[in-house]
C-alpha beads as a LAMMPS data file, in Angstrom:
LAMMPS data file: protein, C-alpha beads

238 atoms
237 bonds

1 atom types
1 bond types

-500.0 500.0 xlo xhi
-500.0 500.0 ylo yhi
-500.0 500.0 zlo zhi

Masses

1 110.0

Atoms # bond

1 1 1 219.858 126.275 162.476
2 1 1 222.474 127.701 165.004
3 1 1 223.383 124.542 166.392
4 1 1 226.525 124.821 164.744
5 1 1 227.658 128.232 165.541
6 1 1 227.036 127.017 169.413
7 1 1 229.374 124.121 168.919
8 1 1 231.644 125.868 167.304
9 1 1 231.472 128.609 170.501
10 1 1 231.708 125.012 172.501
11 1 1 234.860 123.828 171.166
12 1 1 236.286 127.187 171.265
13 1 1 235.476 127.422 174.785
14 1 1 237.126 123.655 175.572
15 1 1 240.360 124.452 173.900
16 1 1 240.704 127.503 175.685
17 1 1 240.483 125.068 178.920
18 1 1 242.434 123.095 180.436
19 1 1 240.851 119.782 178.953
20 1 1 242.230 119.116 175.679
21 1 1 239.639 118.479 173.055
22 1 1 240.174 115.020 171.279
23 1 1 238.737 112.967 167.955
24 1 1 235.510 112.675 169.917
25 1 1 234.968 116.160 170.430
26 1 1 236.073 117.355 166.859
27 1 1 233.975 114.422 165.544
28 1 1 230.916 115.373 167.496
29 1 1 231.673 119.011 166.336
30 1 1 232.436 117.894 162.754
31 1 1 228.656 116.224 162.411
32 1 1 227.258 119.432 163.783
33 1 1 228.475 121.275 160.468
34 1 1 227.268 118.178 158.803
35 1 1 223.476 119.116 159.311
36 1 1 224.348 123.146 159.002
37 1 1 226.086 122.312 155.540
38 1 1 229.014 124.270 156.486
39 1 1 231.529 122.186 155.039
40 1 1 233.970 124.950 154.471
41 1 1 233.891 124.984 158.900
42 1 1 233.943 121.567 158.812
43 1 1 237.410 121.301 156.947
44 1 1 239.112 123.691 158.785
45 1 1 238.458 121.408 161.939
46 1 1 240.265 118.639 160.537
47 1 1 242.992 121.095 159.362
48 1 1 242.619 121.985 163.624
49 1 1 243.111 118.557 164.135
50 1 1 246.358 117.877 162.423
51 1 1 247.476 120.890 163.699
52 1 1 246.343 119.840 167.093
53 1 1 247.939 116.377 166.638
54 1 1 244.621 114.411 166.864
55 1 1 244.223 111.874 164.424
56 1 1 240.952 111.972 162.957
57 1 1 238.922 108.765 162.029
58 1 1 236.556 107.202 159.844
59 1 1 233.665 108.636 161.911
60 1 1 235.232 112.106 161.423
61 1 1 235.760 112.097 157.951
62 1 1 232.602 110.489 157.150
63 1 1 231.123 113.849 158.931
64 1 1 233.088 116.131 156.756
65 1 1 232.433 114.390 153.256
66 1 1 228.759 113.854 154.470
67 1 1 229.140 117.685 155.014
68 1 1 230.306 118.321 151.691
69 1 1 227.523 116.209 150.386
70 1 1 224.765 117.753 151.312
71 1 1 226.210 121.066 150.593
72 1 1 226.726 119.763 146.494
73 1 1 230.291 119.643 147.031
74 1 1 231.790 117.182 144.955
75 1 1 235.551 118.031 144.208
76 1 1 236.176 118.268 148.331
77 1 1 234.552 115.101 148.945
78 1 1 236.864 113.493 146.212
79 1 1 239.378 115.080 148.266
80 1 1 238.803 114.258 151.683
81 1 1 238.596 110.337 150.115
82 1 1 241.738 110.425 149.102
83 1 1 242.911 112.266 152.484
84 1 1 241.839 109.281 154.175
85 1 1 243.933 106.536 151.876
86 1 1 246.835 108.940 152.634
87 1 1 246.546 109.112 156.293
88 1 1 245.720 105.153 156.249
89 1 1 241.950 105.852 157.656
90 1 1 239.785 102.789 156.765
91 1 1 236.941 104.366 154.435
92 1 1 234.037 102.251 154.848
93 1 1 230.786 101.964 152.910
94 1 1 228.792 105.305 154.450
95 1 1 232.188 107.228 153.143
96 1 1 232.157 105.254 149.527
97 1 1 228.229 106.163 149.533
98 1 1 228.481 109.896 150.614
99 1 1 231.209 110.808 147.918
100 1 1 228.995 108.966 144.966
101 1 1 225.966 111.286 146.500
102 1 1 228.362 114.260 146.375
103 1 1 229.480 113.514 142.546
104 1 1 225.534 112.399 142.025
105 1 1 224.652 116.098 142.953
106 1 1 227.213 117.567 140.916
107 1 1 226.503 115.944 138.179
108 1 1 229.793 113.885 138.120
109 1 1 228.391 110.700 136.689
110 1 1 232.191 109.121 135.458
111 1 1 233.502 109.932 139.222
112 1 1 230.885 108.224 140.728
113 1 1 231.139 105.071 138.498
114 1 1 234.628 104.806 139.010
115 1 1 234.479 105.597 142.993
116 1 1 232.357 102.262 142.514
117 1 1 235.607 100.065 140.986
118 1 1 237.520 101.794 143.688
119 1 1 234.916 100.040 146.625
120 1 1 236.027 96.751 144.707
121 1 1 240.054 97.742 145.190
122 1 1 239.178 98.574 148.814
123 1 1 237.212 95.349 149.348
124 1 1 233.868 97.383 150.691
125 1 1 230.785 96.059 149.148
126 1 1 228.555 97.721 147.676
127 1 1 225.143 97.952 148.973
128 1 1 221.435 99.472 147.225
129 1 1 222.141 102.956 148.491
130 1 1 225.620 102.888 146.692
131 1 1 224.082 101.653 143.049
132 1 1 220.792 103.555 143.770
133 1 1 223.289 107.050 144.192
134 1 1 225.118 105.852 141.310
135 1 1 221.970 105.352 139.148
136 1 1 220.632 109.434 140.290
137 1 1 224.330 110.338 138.827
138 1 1 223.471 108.633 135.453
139 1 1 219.985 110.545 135.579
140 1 1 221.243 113.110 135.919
141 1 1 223.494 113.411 133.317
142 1 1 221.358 111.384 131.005
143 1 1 223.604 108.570 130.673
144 1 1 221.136 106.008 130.047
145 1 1 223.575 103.263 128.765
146 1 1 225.417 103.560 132.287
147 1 1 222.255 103.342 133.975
148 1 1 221.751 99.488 131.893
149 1 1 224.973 98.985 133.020
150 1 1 224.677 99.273 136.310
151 1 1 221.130 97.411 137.078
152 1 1 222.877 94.653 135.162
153 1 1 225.530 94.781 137.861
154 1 1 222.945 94.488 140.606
155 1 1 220.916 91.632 139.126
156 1 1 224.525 90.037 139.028
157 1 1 225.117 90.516 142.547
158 1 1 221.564 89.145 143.587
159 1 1 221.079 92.637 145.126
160 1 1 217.507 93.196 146.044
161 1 1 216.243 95.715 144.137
162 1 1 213.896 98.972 145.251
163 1 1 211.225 101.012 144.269
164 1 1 213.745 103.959 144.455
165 1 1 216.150 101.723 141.550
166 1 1 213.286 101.275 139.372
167 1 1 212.070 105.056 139.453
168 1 1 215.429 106.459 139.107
169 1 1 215.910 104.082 136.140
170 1 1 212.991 104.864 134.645
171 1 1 213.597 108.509 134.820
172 1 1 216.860 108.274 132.895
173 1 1 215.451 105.591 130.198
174 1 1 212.403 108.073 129.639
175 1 1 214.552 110.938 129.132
176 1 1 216.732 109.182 126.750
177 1 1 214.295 108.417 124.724
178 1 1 214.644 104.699 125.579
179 1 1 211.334 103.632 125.753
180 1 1 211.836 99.773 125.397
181 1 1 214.590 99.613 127.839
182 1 1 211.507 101.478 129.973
183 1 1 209.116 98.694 128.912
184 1 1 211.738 95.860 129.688
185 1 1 212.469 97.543 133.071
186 1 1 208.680 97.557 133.911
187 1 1 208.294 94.095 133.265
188 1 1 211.021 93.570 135.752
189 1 1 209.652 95.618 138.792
190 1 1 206.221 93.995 137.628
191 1 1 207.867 90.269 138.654
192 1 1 209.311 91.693 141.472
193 1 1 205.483 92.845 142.736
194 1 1 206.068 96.266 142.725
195 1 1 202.901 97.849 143.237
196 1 1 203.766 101.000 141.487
197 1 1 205.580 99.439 138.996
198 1 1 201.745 97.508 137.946
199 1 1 200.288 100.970 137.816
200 1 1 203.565 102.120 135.427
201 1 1 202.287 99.707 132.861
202 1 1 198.635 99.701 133.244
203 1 1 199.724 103.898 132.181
204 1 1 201.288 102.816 128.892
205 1 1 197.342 102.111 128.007
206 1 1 195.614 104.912 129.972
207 1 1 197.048 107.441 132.660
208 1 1 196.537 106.642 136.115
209 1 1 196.298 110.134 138.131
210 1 1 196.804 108.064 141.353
211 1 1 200.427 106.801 140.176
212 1 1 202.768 108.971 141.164
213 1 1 205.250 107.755 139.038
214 1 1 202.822 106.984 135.746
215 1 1 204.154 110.078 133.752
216 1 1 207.358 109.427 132.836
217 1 1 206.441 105.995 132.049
218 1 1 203.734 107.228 129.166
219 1 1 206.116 110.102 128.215
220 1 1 208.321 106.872 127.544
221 1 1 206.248 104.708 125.532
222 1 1 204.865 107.040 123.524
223 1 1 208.275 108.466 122.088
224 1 1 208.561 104.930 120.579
225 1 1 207.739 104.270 116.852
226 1 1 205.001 101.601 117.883
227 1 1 203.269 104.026 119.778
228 1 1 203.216 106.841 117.165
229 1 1 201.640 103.796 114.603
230 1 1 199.096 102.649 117.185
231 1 1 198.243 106.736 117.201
232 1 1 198.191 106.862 113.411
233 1 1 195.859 103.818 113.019
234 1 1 193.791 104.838 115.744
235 1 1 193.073 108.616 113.847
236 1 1 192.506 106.385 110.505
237 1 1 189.663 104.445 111.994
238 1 1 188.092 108.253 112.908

Bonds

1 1 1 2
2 1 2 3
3 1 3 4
4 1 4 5
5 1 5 6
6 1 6 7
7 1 7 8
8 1 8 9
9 1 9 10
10 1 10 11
11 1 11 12
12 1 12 13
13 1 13 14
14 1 14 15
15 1 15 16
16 1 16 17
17 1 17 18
18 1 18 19
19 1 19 20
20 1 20 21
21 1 21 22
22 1 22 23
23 1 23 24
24 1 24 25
25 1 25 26
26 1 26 27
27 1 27 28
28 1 28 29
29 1 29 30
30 1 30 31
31 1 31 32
32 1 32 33
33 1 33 34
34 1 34 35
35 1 35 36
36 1 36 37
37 1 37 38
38 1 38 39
39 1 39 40
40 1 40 41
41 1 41 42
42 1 42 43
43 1 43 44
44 1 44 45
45 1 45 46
46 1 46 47
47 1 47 48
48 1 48 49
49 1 49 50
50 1 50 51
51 1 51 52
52 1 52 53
53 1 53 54
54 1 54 55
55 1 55 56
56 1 56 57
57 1 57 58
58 1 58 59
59 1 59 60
60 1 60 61
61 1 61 62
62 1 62 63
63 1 63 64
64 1 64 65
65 1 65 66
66 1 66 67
67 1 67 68
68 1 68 69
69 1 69 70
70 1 70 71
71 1 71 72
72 1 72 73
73 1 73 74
74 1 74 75
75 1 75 76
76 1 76 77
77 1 77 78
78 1 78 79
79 1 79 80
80 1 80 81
81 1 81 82
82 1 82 83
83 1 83 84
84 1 84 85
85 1 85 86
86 1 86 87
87 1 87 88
88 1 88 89
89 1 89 90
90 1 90 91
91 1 91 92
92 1 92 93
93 1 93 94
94 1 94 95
95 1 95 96
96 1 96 97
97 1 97 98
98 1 98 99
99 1 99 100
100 1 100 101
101 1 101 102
102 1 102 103
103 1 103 104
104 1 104 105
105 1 105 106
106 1 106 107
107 1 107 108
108 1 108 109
109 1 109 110
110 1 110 111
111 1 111 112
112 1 112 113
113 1 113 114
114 1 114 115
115 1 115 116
116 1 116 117
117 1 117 118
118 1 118 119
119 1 119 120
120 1 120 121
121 1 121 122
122 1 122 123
123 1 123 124
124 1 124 125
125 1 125 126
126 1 126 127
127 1 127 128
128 1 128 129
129 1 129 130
130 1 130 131
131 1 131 132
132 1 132 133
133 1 133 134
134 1 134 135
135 1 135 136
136 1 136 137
137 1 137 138
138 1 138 139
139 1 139 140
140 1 140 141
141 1 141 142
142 1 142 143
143 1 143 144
144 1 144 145
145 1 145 146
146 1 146 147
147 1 147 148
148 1 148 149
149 1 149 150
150 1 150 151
151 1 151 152
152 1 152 153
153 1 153 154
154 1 154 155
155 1 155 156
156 1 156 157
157 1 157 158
158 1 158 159
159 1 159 160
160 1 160 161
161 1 161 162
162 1 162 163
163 1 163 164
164 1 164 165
165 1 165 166
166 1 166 167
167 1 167 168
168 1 168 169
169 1 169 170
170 1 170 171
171 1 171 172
172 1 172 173
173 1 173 174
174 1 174 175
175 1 175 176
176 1 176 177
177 1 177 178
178 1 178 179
179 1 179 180
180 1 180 181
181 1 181 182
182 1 182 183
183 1 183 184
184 1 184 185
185 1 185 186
186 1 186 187
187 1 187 188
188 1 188 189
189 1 189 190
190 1 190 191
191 1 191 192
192 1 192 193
193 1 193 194
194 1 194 195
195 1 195 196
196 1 196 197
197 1 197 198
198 1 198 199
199 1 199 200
200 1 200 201
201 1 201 202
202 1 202 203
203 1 203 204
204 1 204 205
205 1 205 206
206 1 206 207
207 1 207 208
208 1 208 209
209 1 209 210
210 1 210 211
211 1 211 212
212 1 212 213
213 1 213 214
214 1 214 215
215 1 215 216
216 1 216 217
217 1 217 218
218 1 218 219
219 1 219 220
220 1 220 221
221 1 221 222
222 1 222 223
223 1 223 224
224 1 224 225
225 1 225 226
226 1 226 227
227 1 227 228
228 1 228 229
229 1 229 230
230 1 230 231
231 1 231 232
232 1 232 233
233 1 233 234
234 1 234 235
235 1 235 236
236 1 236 237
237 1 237 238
């Protein structure tokens, strides 16, 4: 935990030297703060930087926004991105998929969705961790017609799916009340022999206790008006 607070003793002590720290020294000091979450330190060392008249690269501001992410830090992430377009620093697809985690965690669904149009602009493609980041920021805000959006977008691109898509898809459909998109979605990860996925809609008859991810999947179904008939005809027959 005080890794950090010994680099940042480190660097003191090197710029204090004779040897003149450079990019690789700041960057190595940068992804320090990156695991402490200190992301207001890790700012201030670009700011250092400039001052210093060391140009900082992709590596280094990937360390800072990845900084900011993990510390739920969303609006200087967004910054920091556009930092880099100013200062003509190639962002490349771990900076595109930190900021999207940053907005995920902050709830800024529309900012992630559009930082995914601005990976187009840029020519970076977009890879599983980008649209699986993209689909937590839906969840997240319950924007379950985004979510459809977006896992249309990846069966467009041929991009092979996960077990993390599904779940995170599921999650957002159940708690949107969107229980056939659910069921549609199941029959999906079901072609795509996911084993968890089977379980999912084995649930929608009985709950499995051994599926982890079986709950949401019956809290789904059973919202729906089919459901609630099966229920009624079932107490009938009583």
């Amino acid at each position: 935990g005080g890794m950090w607070q010994l680099t940042l003793v480190l660097l003191s002590d090197l710029q204090q030297a004779t040897v003149r720290p450079n990019v690789v020294a700041f960057s190595s000091a940068i992804s320090a703060f990156e695991v402490g979450r200190q992301w207001q330190t890790a700012l201030q060392l670009l700011a250092d930087m400039c001052f210093a008249e060391i140009r900082p690269n992709t590596i280094t501001f990937n360390s800072a926004i990845s900084a900011c992410e993990k510390a739920k830090s969303w609006q200087p992430a967004l910054r920091l991105l556009d930092d880099m377009r100013h200062a003509n620093v190639l962002a490349d697809i771990v900076t595109f998929n930190s900021v999207i985690k940053a907005c995920a965690r902050g709830g800024e669904w529309q900012a992630a969705l559009r930082l995914l149009i601005d990976m187009r602009c840029a020519r970076v493609e977009a890879d599983v961790v980008t649209f699986n980041s993209a689909l937590s920021a839906c969840e997240n805000a319950l924007k379950w017609q985004a979510a459809l959006s977006l896992l249309a977008d990846m069966r467009g691109s041929s991009m092979q799916l996960t077990g993390a898509t599904f779940n995170r898809a599921i999650s957002v459909f159940e708690k949107g009340w969107e229980w056939q998109s659910t069921l549609r979605l199941l029959a999906t990860a079901y072609m795509h022999h996911f084993e968890q996925a089977a379980l999912q809609i084995a649930a929608l008859h009985r709950t499995v206790p051994q599926a982890d991810v079986a709950t949401p999947v019956v809290a789904s179904a059973r919202k729906g008006p089919e459901w609630r008939q099966q229920r009624q005809q079932q107490h009938q027959h009583l």
